[in-house]
TIVO-2410 file (N, C-alpha, C; in nm, 3 decimals):
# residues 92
REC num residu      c1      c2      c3 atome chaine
REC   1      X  -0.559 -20.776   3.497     N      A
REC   1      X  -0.499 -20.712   3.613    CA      A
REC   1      X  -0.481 -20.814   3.725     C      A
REC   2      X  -0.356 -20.805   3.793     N      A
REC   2      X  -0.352 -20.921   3.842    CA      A
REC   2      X  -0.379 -20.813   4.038     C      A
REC   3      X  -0.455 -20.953   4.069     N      A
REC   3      X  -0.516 -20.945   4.252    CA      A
REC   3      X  -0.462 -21.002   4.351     C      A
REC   4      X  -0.433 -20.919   4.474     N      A
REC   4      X  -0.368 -20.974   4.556    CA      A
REC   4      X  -0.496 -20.966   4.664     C      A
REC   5      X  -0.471 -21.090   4.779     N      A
REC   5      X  -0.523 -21.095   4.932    CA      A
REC   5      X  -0.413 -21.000   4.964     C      A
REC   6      X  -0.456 -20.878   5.061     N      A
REC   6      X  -0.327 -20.810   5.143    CA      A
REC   6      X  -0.350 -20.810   5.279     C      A
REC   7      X  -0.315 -20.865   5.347     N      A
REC   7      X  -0.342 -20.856   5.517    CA      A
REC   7      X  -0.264 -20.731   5.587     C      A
REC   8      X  -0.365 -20.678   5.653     N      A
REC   8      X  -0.285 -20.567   5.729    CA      A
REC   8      X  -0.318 -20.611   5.883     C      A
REC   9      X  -0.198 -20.564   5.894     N      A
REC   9      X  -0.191 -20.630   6.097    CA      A
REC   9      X  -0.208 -20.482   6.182     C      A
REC  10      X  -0.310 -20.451   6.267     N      A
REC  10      X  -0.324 -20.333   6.353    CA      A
REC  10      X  -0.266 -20.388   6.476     C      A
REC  11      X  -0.173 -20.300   6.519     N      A
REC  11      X  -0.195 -20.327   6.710    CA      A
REC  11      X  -0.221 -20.219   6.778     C      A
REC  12      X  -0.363 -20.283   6.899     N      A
REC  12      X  -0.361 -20.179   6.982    CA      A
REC  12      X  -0.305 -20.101   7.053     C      A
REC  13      X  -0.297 -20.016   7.143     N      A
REC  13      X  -0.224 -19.993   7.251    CA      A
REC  13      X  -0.189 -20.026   7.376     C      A
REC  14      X  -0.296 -20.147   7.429     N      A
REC  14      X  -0.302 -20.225   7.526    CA      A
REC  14      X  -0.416 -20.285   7.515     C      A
REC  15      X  -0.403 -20.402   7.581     N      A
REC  15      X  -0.504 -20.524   7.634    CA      A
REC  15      X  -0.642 -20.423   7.628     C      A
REC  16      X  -0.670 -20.329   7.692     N      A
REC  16      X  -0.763 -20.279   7.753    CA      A
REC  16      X  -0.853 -20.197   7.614     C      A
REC  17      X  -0.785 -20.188   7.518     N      A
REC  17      X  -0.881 -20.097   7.454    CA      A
REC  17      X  -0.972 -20.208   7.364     C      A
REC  18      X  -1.074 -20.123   7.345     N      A
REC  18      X  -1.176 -20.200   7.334    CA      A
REC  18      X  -1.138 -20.219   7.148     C      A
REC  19      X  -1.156 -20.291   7.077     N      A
REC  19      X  -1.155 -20.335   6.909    CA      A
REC  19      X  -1.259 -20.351   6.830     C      A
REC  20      X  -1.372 -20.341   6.901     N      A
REC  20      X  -1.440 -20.337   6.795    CA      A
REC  20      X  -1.475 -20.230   6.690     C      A
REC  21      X  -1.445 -20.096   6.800     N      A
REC  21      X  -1.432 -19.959   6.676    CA      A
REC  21      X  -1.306 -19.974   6.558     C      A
REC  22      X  -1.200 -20.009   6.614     N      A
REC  22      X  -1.105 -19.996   6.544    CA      A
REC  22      X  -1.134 -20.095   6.426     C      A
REC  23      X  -1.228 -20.211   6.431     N      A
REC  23      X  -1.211 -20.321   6.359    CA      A
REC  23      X  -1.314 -20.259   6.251     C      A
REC  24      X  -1.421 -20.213   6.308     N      A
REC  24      X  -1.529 -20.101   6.190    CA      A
REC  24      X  -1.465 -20.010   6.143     C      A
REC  25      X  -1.324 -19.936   6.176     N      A
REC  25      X  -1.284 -19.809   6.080    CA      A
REC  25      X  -1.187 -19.854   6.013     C      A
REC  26      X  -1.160 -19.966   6.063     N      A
REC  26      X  -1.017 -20.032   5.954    CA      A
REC  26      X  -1.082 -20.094   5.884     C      A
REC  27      X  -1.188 -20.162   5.856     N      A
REC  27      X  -1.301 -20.224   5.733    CA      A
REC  27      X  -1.388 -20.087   5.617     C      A
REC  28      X  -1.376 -19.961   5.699     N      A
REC  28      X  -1.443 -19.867   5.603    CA      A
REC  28      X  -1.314 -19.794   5.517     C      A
REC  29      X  -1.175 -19.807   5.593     N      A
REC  29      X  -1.068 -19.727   5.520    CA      A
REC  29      X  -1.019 -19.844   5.417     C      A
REC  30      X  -1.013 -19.988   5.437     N      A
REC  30      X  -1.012 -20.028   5.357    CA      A
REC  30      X  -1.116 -20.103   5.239     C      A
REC  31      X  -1.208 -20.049   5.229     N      A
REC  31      X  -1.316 -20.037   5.186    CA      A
REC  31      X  -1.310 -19.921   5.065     C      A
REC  32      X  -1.282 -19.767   5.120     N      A
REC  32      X  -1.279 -19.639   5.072    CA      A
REC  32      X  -1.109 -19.636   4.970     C      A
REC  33      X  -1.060 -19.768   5.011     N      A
REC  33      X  -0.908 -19.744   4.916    CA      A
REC  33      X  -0.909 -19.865   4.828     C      A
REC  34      X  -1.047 -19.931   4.783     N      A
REC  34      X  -1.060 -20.001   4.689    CA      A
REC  34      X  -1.082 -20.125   4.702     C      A
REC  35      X  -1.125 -20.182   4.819     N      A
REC  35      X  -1.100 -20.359   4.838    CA      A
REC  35      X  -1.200 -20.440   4.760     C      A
REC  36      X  -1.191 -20.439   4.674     N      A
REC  36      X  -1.276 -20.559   4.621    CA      A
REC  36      X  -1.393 -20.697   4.689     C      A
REC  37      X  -1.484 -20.697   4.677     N      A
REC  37      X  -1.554 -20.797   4.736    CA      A
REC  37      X  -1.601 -20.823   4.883     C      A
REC  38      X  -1.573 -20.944   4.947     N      A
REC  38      X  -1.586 -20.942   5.081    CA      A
REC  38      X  -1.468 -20.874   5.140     C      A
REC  39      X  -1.445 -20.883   5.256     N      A
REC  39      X  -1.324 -20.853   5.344    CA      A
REC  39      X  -1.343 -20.970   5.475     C      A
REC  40      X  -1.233 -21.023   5.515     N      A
REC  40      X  -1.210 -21.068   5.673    CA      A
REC  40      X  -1.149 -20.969   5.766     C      A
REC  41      X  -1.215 -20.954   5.859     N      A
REC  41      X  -1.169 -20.888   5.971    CA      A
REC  41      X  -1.155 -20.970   6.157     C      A
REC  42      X  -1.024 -20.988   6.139     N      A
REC  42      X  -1.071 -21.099   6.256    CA      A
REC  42      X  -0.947 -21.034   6.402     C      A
REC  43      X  -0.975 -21.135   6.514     N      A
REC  43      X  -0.888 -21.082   6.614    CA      A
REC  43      X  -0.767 -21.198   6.625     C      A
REC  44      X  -0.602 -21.137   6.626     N      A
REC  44      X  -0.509 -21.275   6.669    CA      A
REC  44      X  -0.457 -21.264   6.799     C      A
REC  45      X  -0.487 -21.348   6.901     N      A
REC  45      X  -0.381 -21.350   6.974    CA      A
REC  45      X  -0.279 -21.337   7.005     C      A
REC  46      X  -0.198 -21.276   7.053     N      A
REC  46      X  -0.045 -21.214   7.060    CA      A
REC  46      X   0.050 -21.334   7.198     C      A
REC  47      X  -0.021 -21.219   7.310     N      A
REC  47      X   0.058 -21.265   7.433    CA      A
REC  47      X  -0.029 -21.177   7.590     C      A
REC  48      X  -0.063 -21.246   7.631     N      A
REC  48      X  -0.110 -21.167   7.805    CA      A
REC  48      X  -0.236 -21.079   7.754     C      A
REC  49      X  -0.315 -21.139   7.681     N      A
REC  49      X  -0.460 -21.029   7.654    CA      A
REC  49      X  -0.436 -20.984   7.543     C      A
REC  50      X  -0.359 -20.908   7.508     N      A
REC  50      X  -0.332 -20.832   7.377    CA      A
REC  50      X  -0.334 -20.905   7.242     C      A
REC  51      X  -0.431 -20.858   7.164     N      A
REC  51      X  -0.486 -20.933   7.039    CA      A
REC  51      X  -0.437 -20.802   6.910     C      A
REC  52      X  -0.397 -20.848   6.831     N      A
REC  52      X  -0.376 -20.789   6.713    CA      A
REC  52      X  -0.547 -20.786   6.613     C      A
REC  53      X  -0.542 -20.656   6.532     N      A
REC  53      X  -0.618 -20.703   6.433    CA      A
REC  53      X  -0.584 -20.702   6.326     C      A
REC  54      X  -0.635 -20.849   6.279     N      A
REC  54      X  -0.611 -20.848   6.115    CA      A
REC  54      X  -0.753 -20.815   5.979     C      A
REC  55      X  -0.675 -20.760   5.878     N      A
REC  55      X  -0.802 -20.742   5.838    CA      A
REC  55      X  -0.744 -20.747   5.689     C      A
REC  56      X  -0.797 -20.846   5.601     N      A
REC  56      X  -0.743 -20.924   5.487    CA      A
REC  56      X  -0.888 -20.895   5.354     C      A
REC  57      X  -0.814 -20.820   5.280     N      A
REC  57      X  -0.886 -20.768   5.189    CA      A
REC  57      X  -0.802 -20.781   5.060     C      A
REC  58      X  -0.938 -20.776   4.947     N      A
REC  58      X  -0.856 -20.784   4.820    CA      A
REC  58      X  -0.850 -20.693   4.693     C      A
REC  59      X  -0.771 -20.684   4.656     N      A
REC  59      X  -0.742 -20.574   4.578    CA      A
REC  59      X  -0.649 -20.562   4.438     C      A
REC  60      X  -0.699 -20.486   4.357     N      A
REC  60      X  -0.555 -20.497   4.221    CA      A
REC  60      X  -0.442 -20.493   4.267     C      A
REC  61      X  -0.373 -20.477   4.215     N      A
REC  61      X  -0.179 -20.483   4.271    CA      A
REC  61      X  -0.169 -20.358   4.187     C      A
REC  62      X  -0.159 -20.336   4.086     N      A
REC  62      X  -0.133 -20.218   3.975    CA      A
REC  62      X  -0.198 -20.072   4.050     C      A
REC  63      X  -0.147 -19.993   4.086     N      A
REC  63      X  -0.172 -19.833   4.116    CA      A
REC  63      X  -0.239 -19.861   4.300     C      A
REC  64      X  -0.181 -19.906   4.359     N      A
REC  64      X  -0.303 -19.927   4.500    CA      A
REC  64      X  -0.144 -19.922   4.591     C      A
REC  65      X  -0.149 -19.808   4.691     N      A
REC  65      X   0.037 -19.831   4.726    CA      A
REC  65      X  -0.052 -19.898   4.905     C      A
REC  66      X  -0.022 -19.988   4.930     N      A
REC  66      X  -0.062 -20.101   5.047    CA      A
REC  66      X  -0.018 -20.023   5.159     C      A
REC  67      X   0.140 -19.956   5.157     N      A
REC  67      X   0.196 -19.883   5.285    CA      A
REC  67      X   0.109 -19.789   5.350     C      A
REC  68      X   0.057 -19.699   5.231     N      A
REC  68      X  -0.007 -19.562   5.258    CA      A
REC  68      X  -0.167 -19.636   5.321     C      A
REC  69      X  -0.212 -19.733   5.250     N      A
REC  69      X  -0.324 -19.771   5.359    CA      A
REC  69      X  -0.326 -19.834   5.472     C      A
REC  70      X  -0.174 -19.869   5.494     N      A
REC  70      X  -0.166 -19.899   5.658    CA      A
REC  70      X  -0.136 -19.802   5.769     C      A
REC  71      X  -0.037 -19.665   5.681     N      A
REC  71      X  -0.013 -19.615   5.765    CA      A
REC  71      X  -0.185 -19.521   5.820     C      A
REC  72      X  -0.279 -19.507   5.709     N      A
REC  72      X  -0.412 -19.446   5.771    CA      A
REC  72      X  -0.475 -19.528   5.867     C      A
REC  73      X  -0.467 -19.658   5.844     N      A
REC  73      X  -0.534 -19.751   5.951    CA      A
REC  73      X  -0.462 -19.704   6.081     C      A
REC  74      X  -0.323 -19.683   6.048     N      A
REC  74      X  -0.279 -19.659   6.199    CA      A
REC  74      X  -0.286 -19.510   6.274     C      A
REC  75      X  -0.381 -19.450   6.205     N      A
REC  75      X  -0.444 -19.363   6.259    CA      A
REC  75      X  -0.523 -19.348   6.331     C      A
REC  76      X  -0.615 -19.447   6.340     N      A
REC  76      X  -0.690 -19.464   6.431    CA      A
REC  76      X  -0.689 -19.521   6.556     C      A
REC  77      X  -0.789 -19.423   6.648     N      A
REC  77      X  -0.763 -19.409   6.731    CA      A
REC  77      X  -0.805 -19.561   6.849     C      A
REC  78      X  -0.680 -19.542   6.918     N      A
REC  78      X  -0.641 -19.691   7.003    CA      A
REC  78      X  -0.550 -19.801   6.923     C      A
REC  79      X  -0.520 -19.776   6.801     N      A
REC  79      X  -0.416 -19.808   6.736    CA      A
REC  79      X  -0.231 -19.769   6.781     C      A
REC  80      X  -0.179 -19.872   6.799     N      A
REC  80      X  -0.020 -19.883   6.824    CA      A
REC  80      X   0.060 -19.849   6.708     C      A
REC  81      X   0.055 -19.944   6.613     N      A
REC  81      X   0.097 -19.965   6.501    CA      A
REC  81      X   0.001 -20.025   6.370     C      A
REC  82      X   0.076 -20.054   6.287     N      A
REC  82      X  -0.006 -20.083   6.161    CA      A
REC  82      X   0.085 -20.133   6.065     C      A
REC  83      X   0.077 -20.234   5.948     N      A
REC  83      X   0.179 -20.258   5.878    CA      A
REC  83      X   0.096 -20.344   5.773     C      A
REC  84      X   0.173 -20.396   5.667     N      A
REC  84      X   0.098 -20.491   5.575    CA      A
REC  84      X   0.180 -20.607   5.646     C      A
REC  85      X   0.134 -20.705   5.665     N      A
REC  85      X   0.137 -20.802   5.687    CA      A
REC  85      X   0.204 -20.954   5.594     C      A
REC  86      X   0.120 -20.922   5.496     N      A
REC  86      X   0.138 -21.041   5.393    CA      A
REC  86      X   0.043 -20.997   5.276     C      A
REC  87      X   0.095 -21.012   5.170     N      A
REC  87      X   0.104 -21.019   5.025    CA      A
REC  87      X   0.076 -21.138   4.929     C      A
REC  88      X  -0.067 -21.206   4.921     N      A
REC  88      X  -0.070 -21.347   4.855    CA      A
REC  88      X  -0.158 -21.336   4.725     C      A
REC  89      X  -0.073 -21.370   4.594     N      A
REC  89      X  -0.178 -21.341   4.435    CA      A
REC  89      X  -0.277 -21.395   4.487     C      A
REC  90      X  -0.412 -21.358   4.411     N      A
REC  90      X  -0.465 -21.397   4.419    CA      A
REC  90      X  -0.501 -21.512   4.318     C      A
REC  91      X  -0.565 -21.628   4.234     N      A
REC  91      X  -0.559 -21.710   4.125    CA      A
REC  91      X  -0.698 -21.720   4.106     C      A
REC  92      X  -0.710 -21.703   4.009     N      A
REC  92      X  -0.880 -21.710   3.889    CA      A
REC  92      X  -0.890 -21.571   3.869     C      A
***
């Protein structure tokens, strides 16, 4: 079965909300939709305060639909948006 790294990009709603909840419920939803192994969860810089989060997990490619677990990440609350990001096989 072949494995992909999938990065999903969260944005908040402004500078002001705080990330570290969002960064713990976007690590348990993708956690609860299969991620394999460790996970990275980190903060990117954007522009004027506002940091995106990324959170890069790994997973089969075969039966796992990536959209539907971004659009739940972007459920949460203090979340803007949500999207997959990037798509990289994984090798070994």
């Amino acid at each position: 079965m072949a494995k992909a790294i999938i990065t999903f990009k969260l944005m908040p709603e402004s500078p002001e909300v705080n990330l570290a909840p969002i960064k713990e419920k976007a690590r348990a939803i993708a956690k609860e939709a299969g991620a394999i192994g460790e996970m990275q969860v980190k903060e990117d810089p954007i522009a004027f305060g506002l940091k995106a989060v990324l959170v890069l997990a790994m997973y089969t490619v075969e039966g796992n639909d990536f959209d539907a677990i971004a659009a739940k990440m972007g459920q949460i609350e203090g979340v803007q948006s949500s999207e997959v990001a990037g798509m990289d096989l994984a090798l070994g």
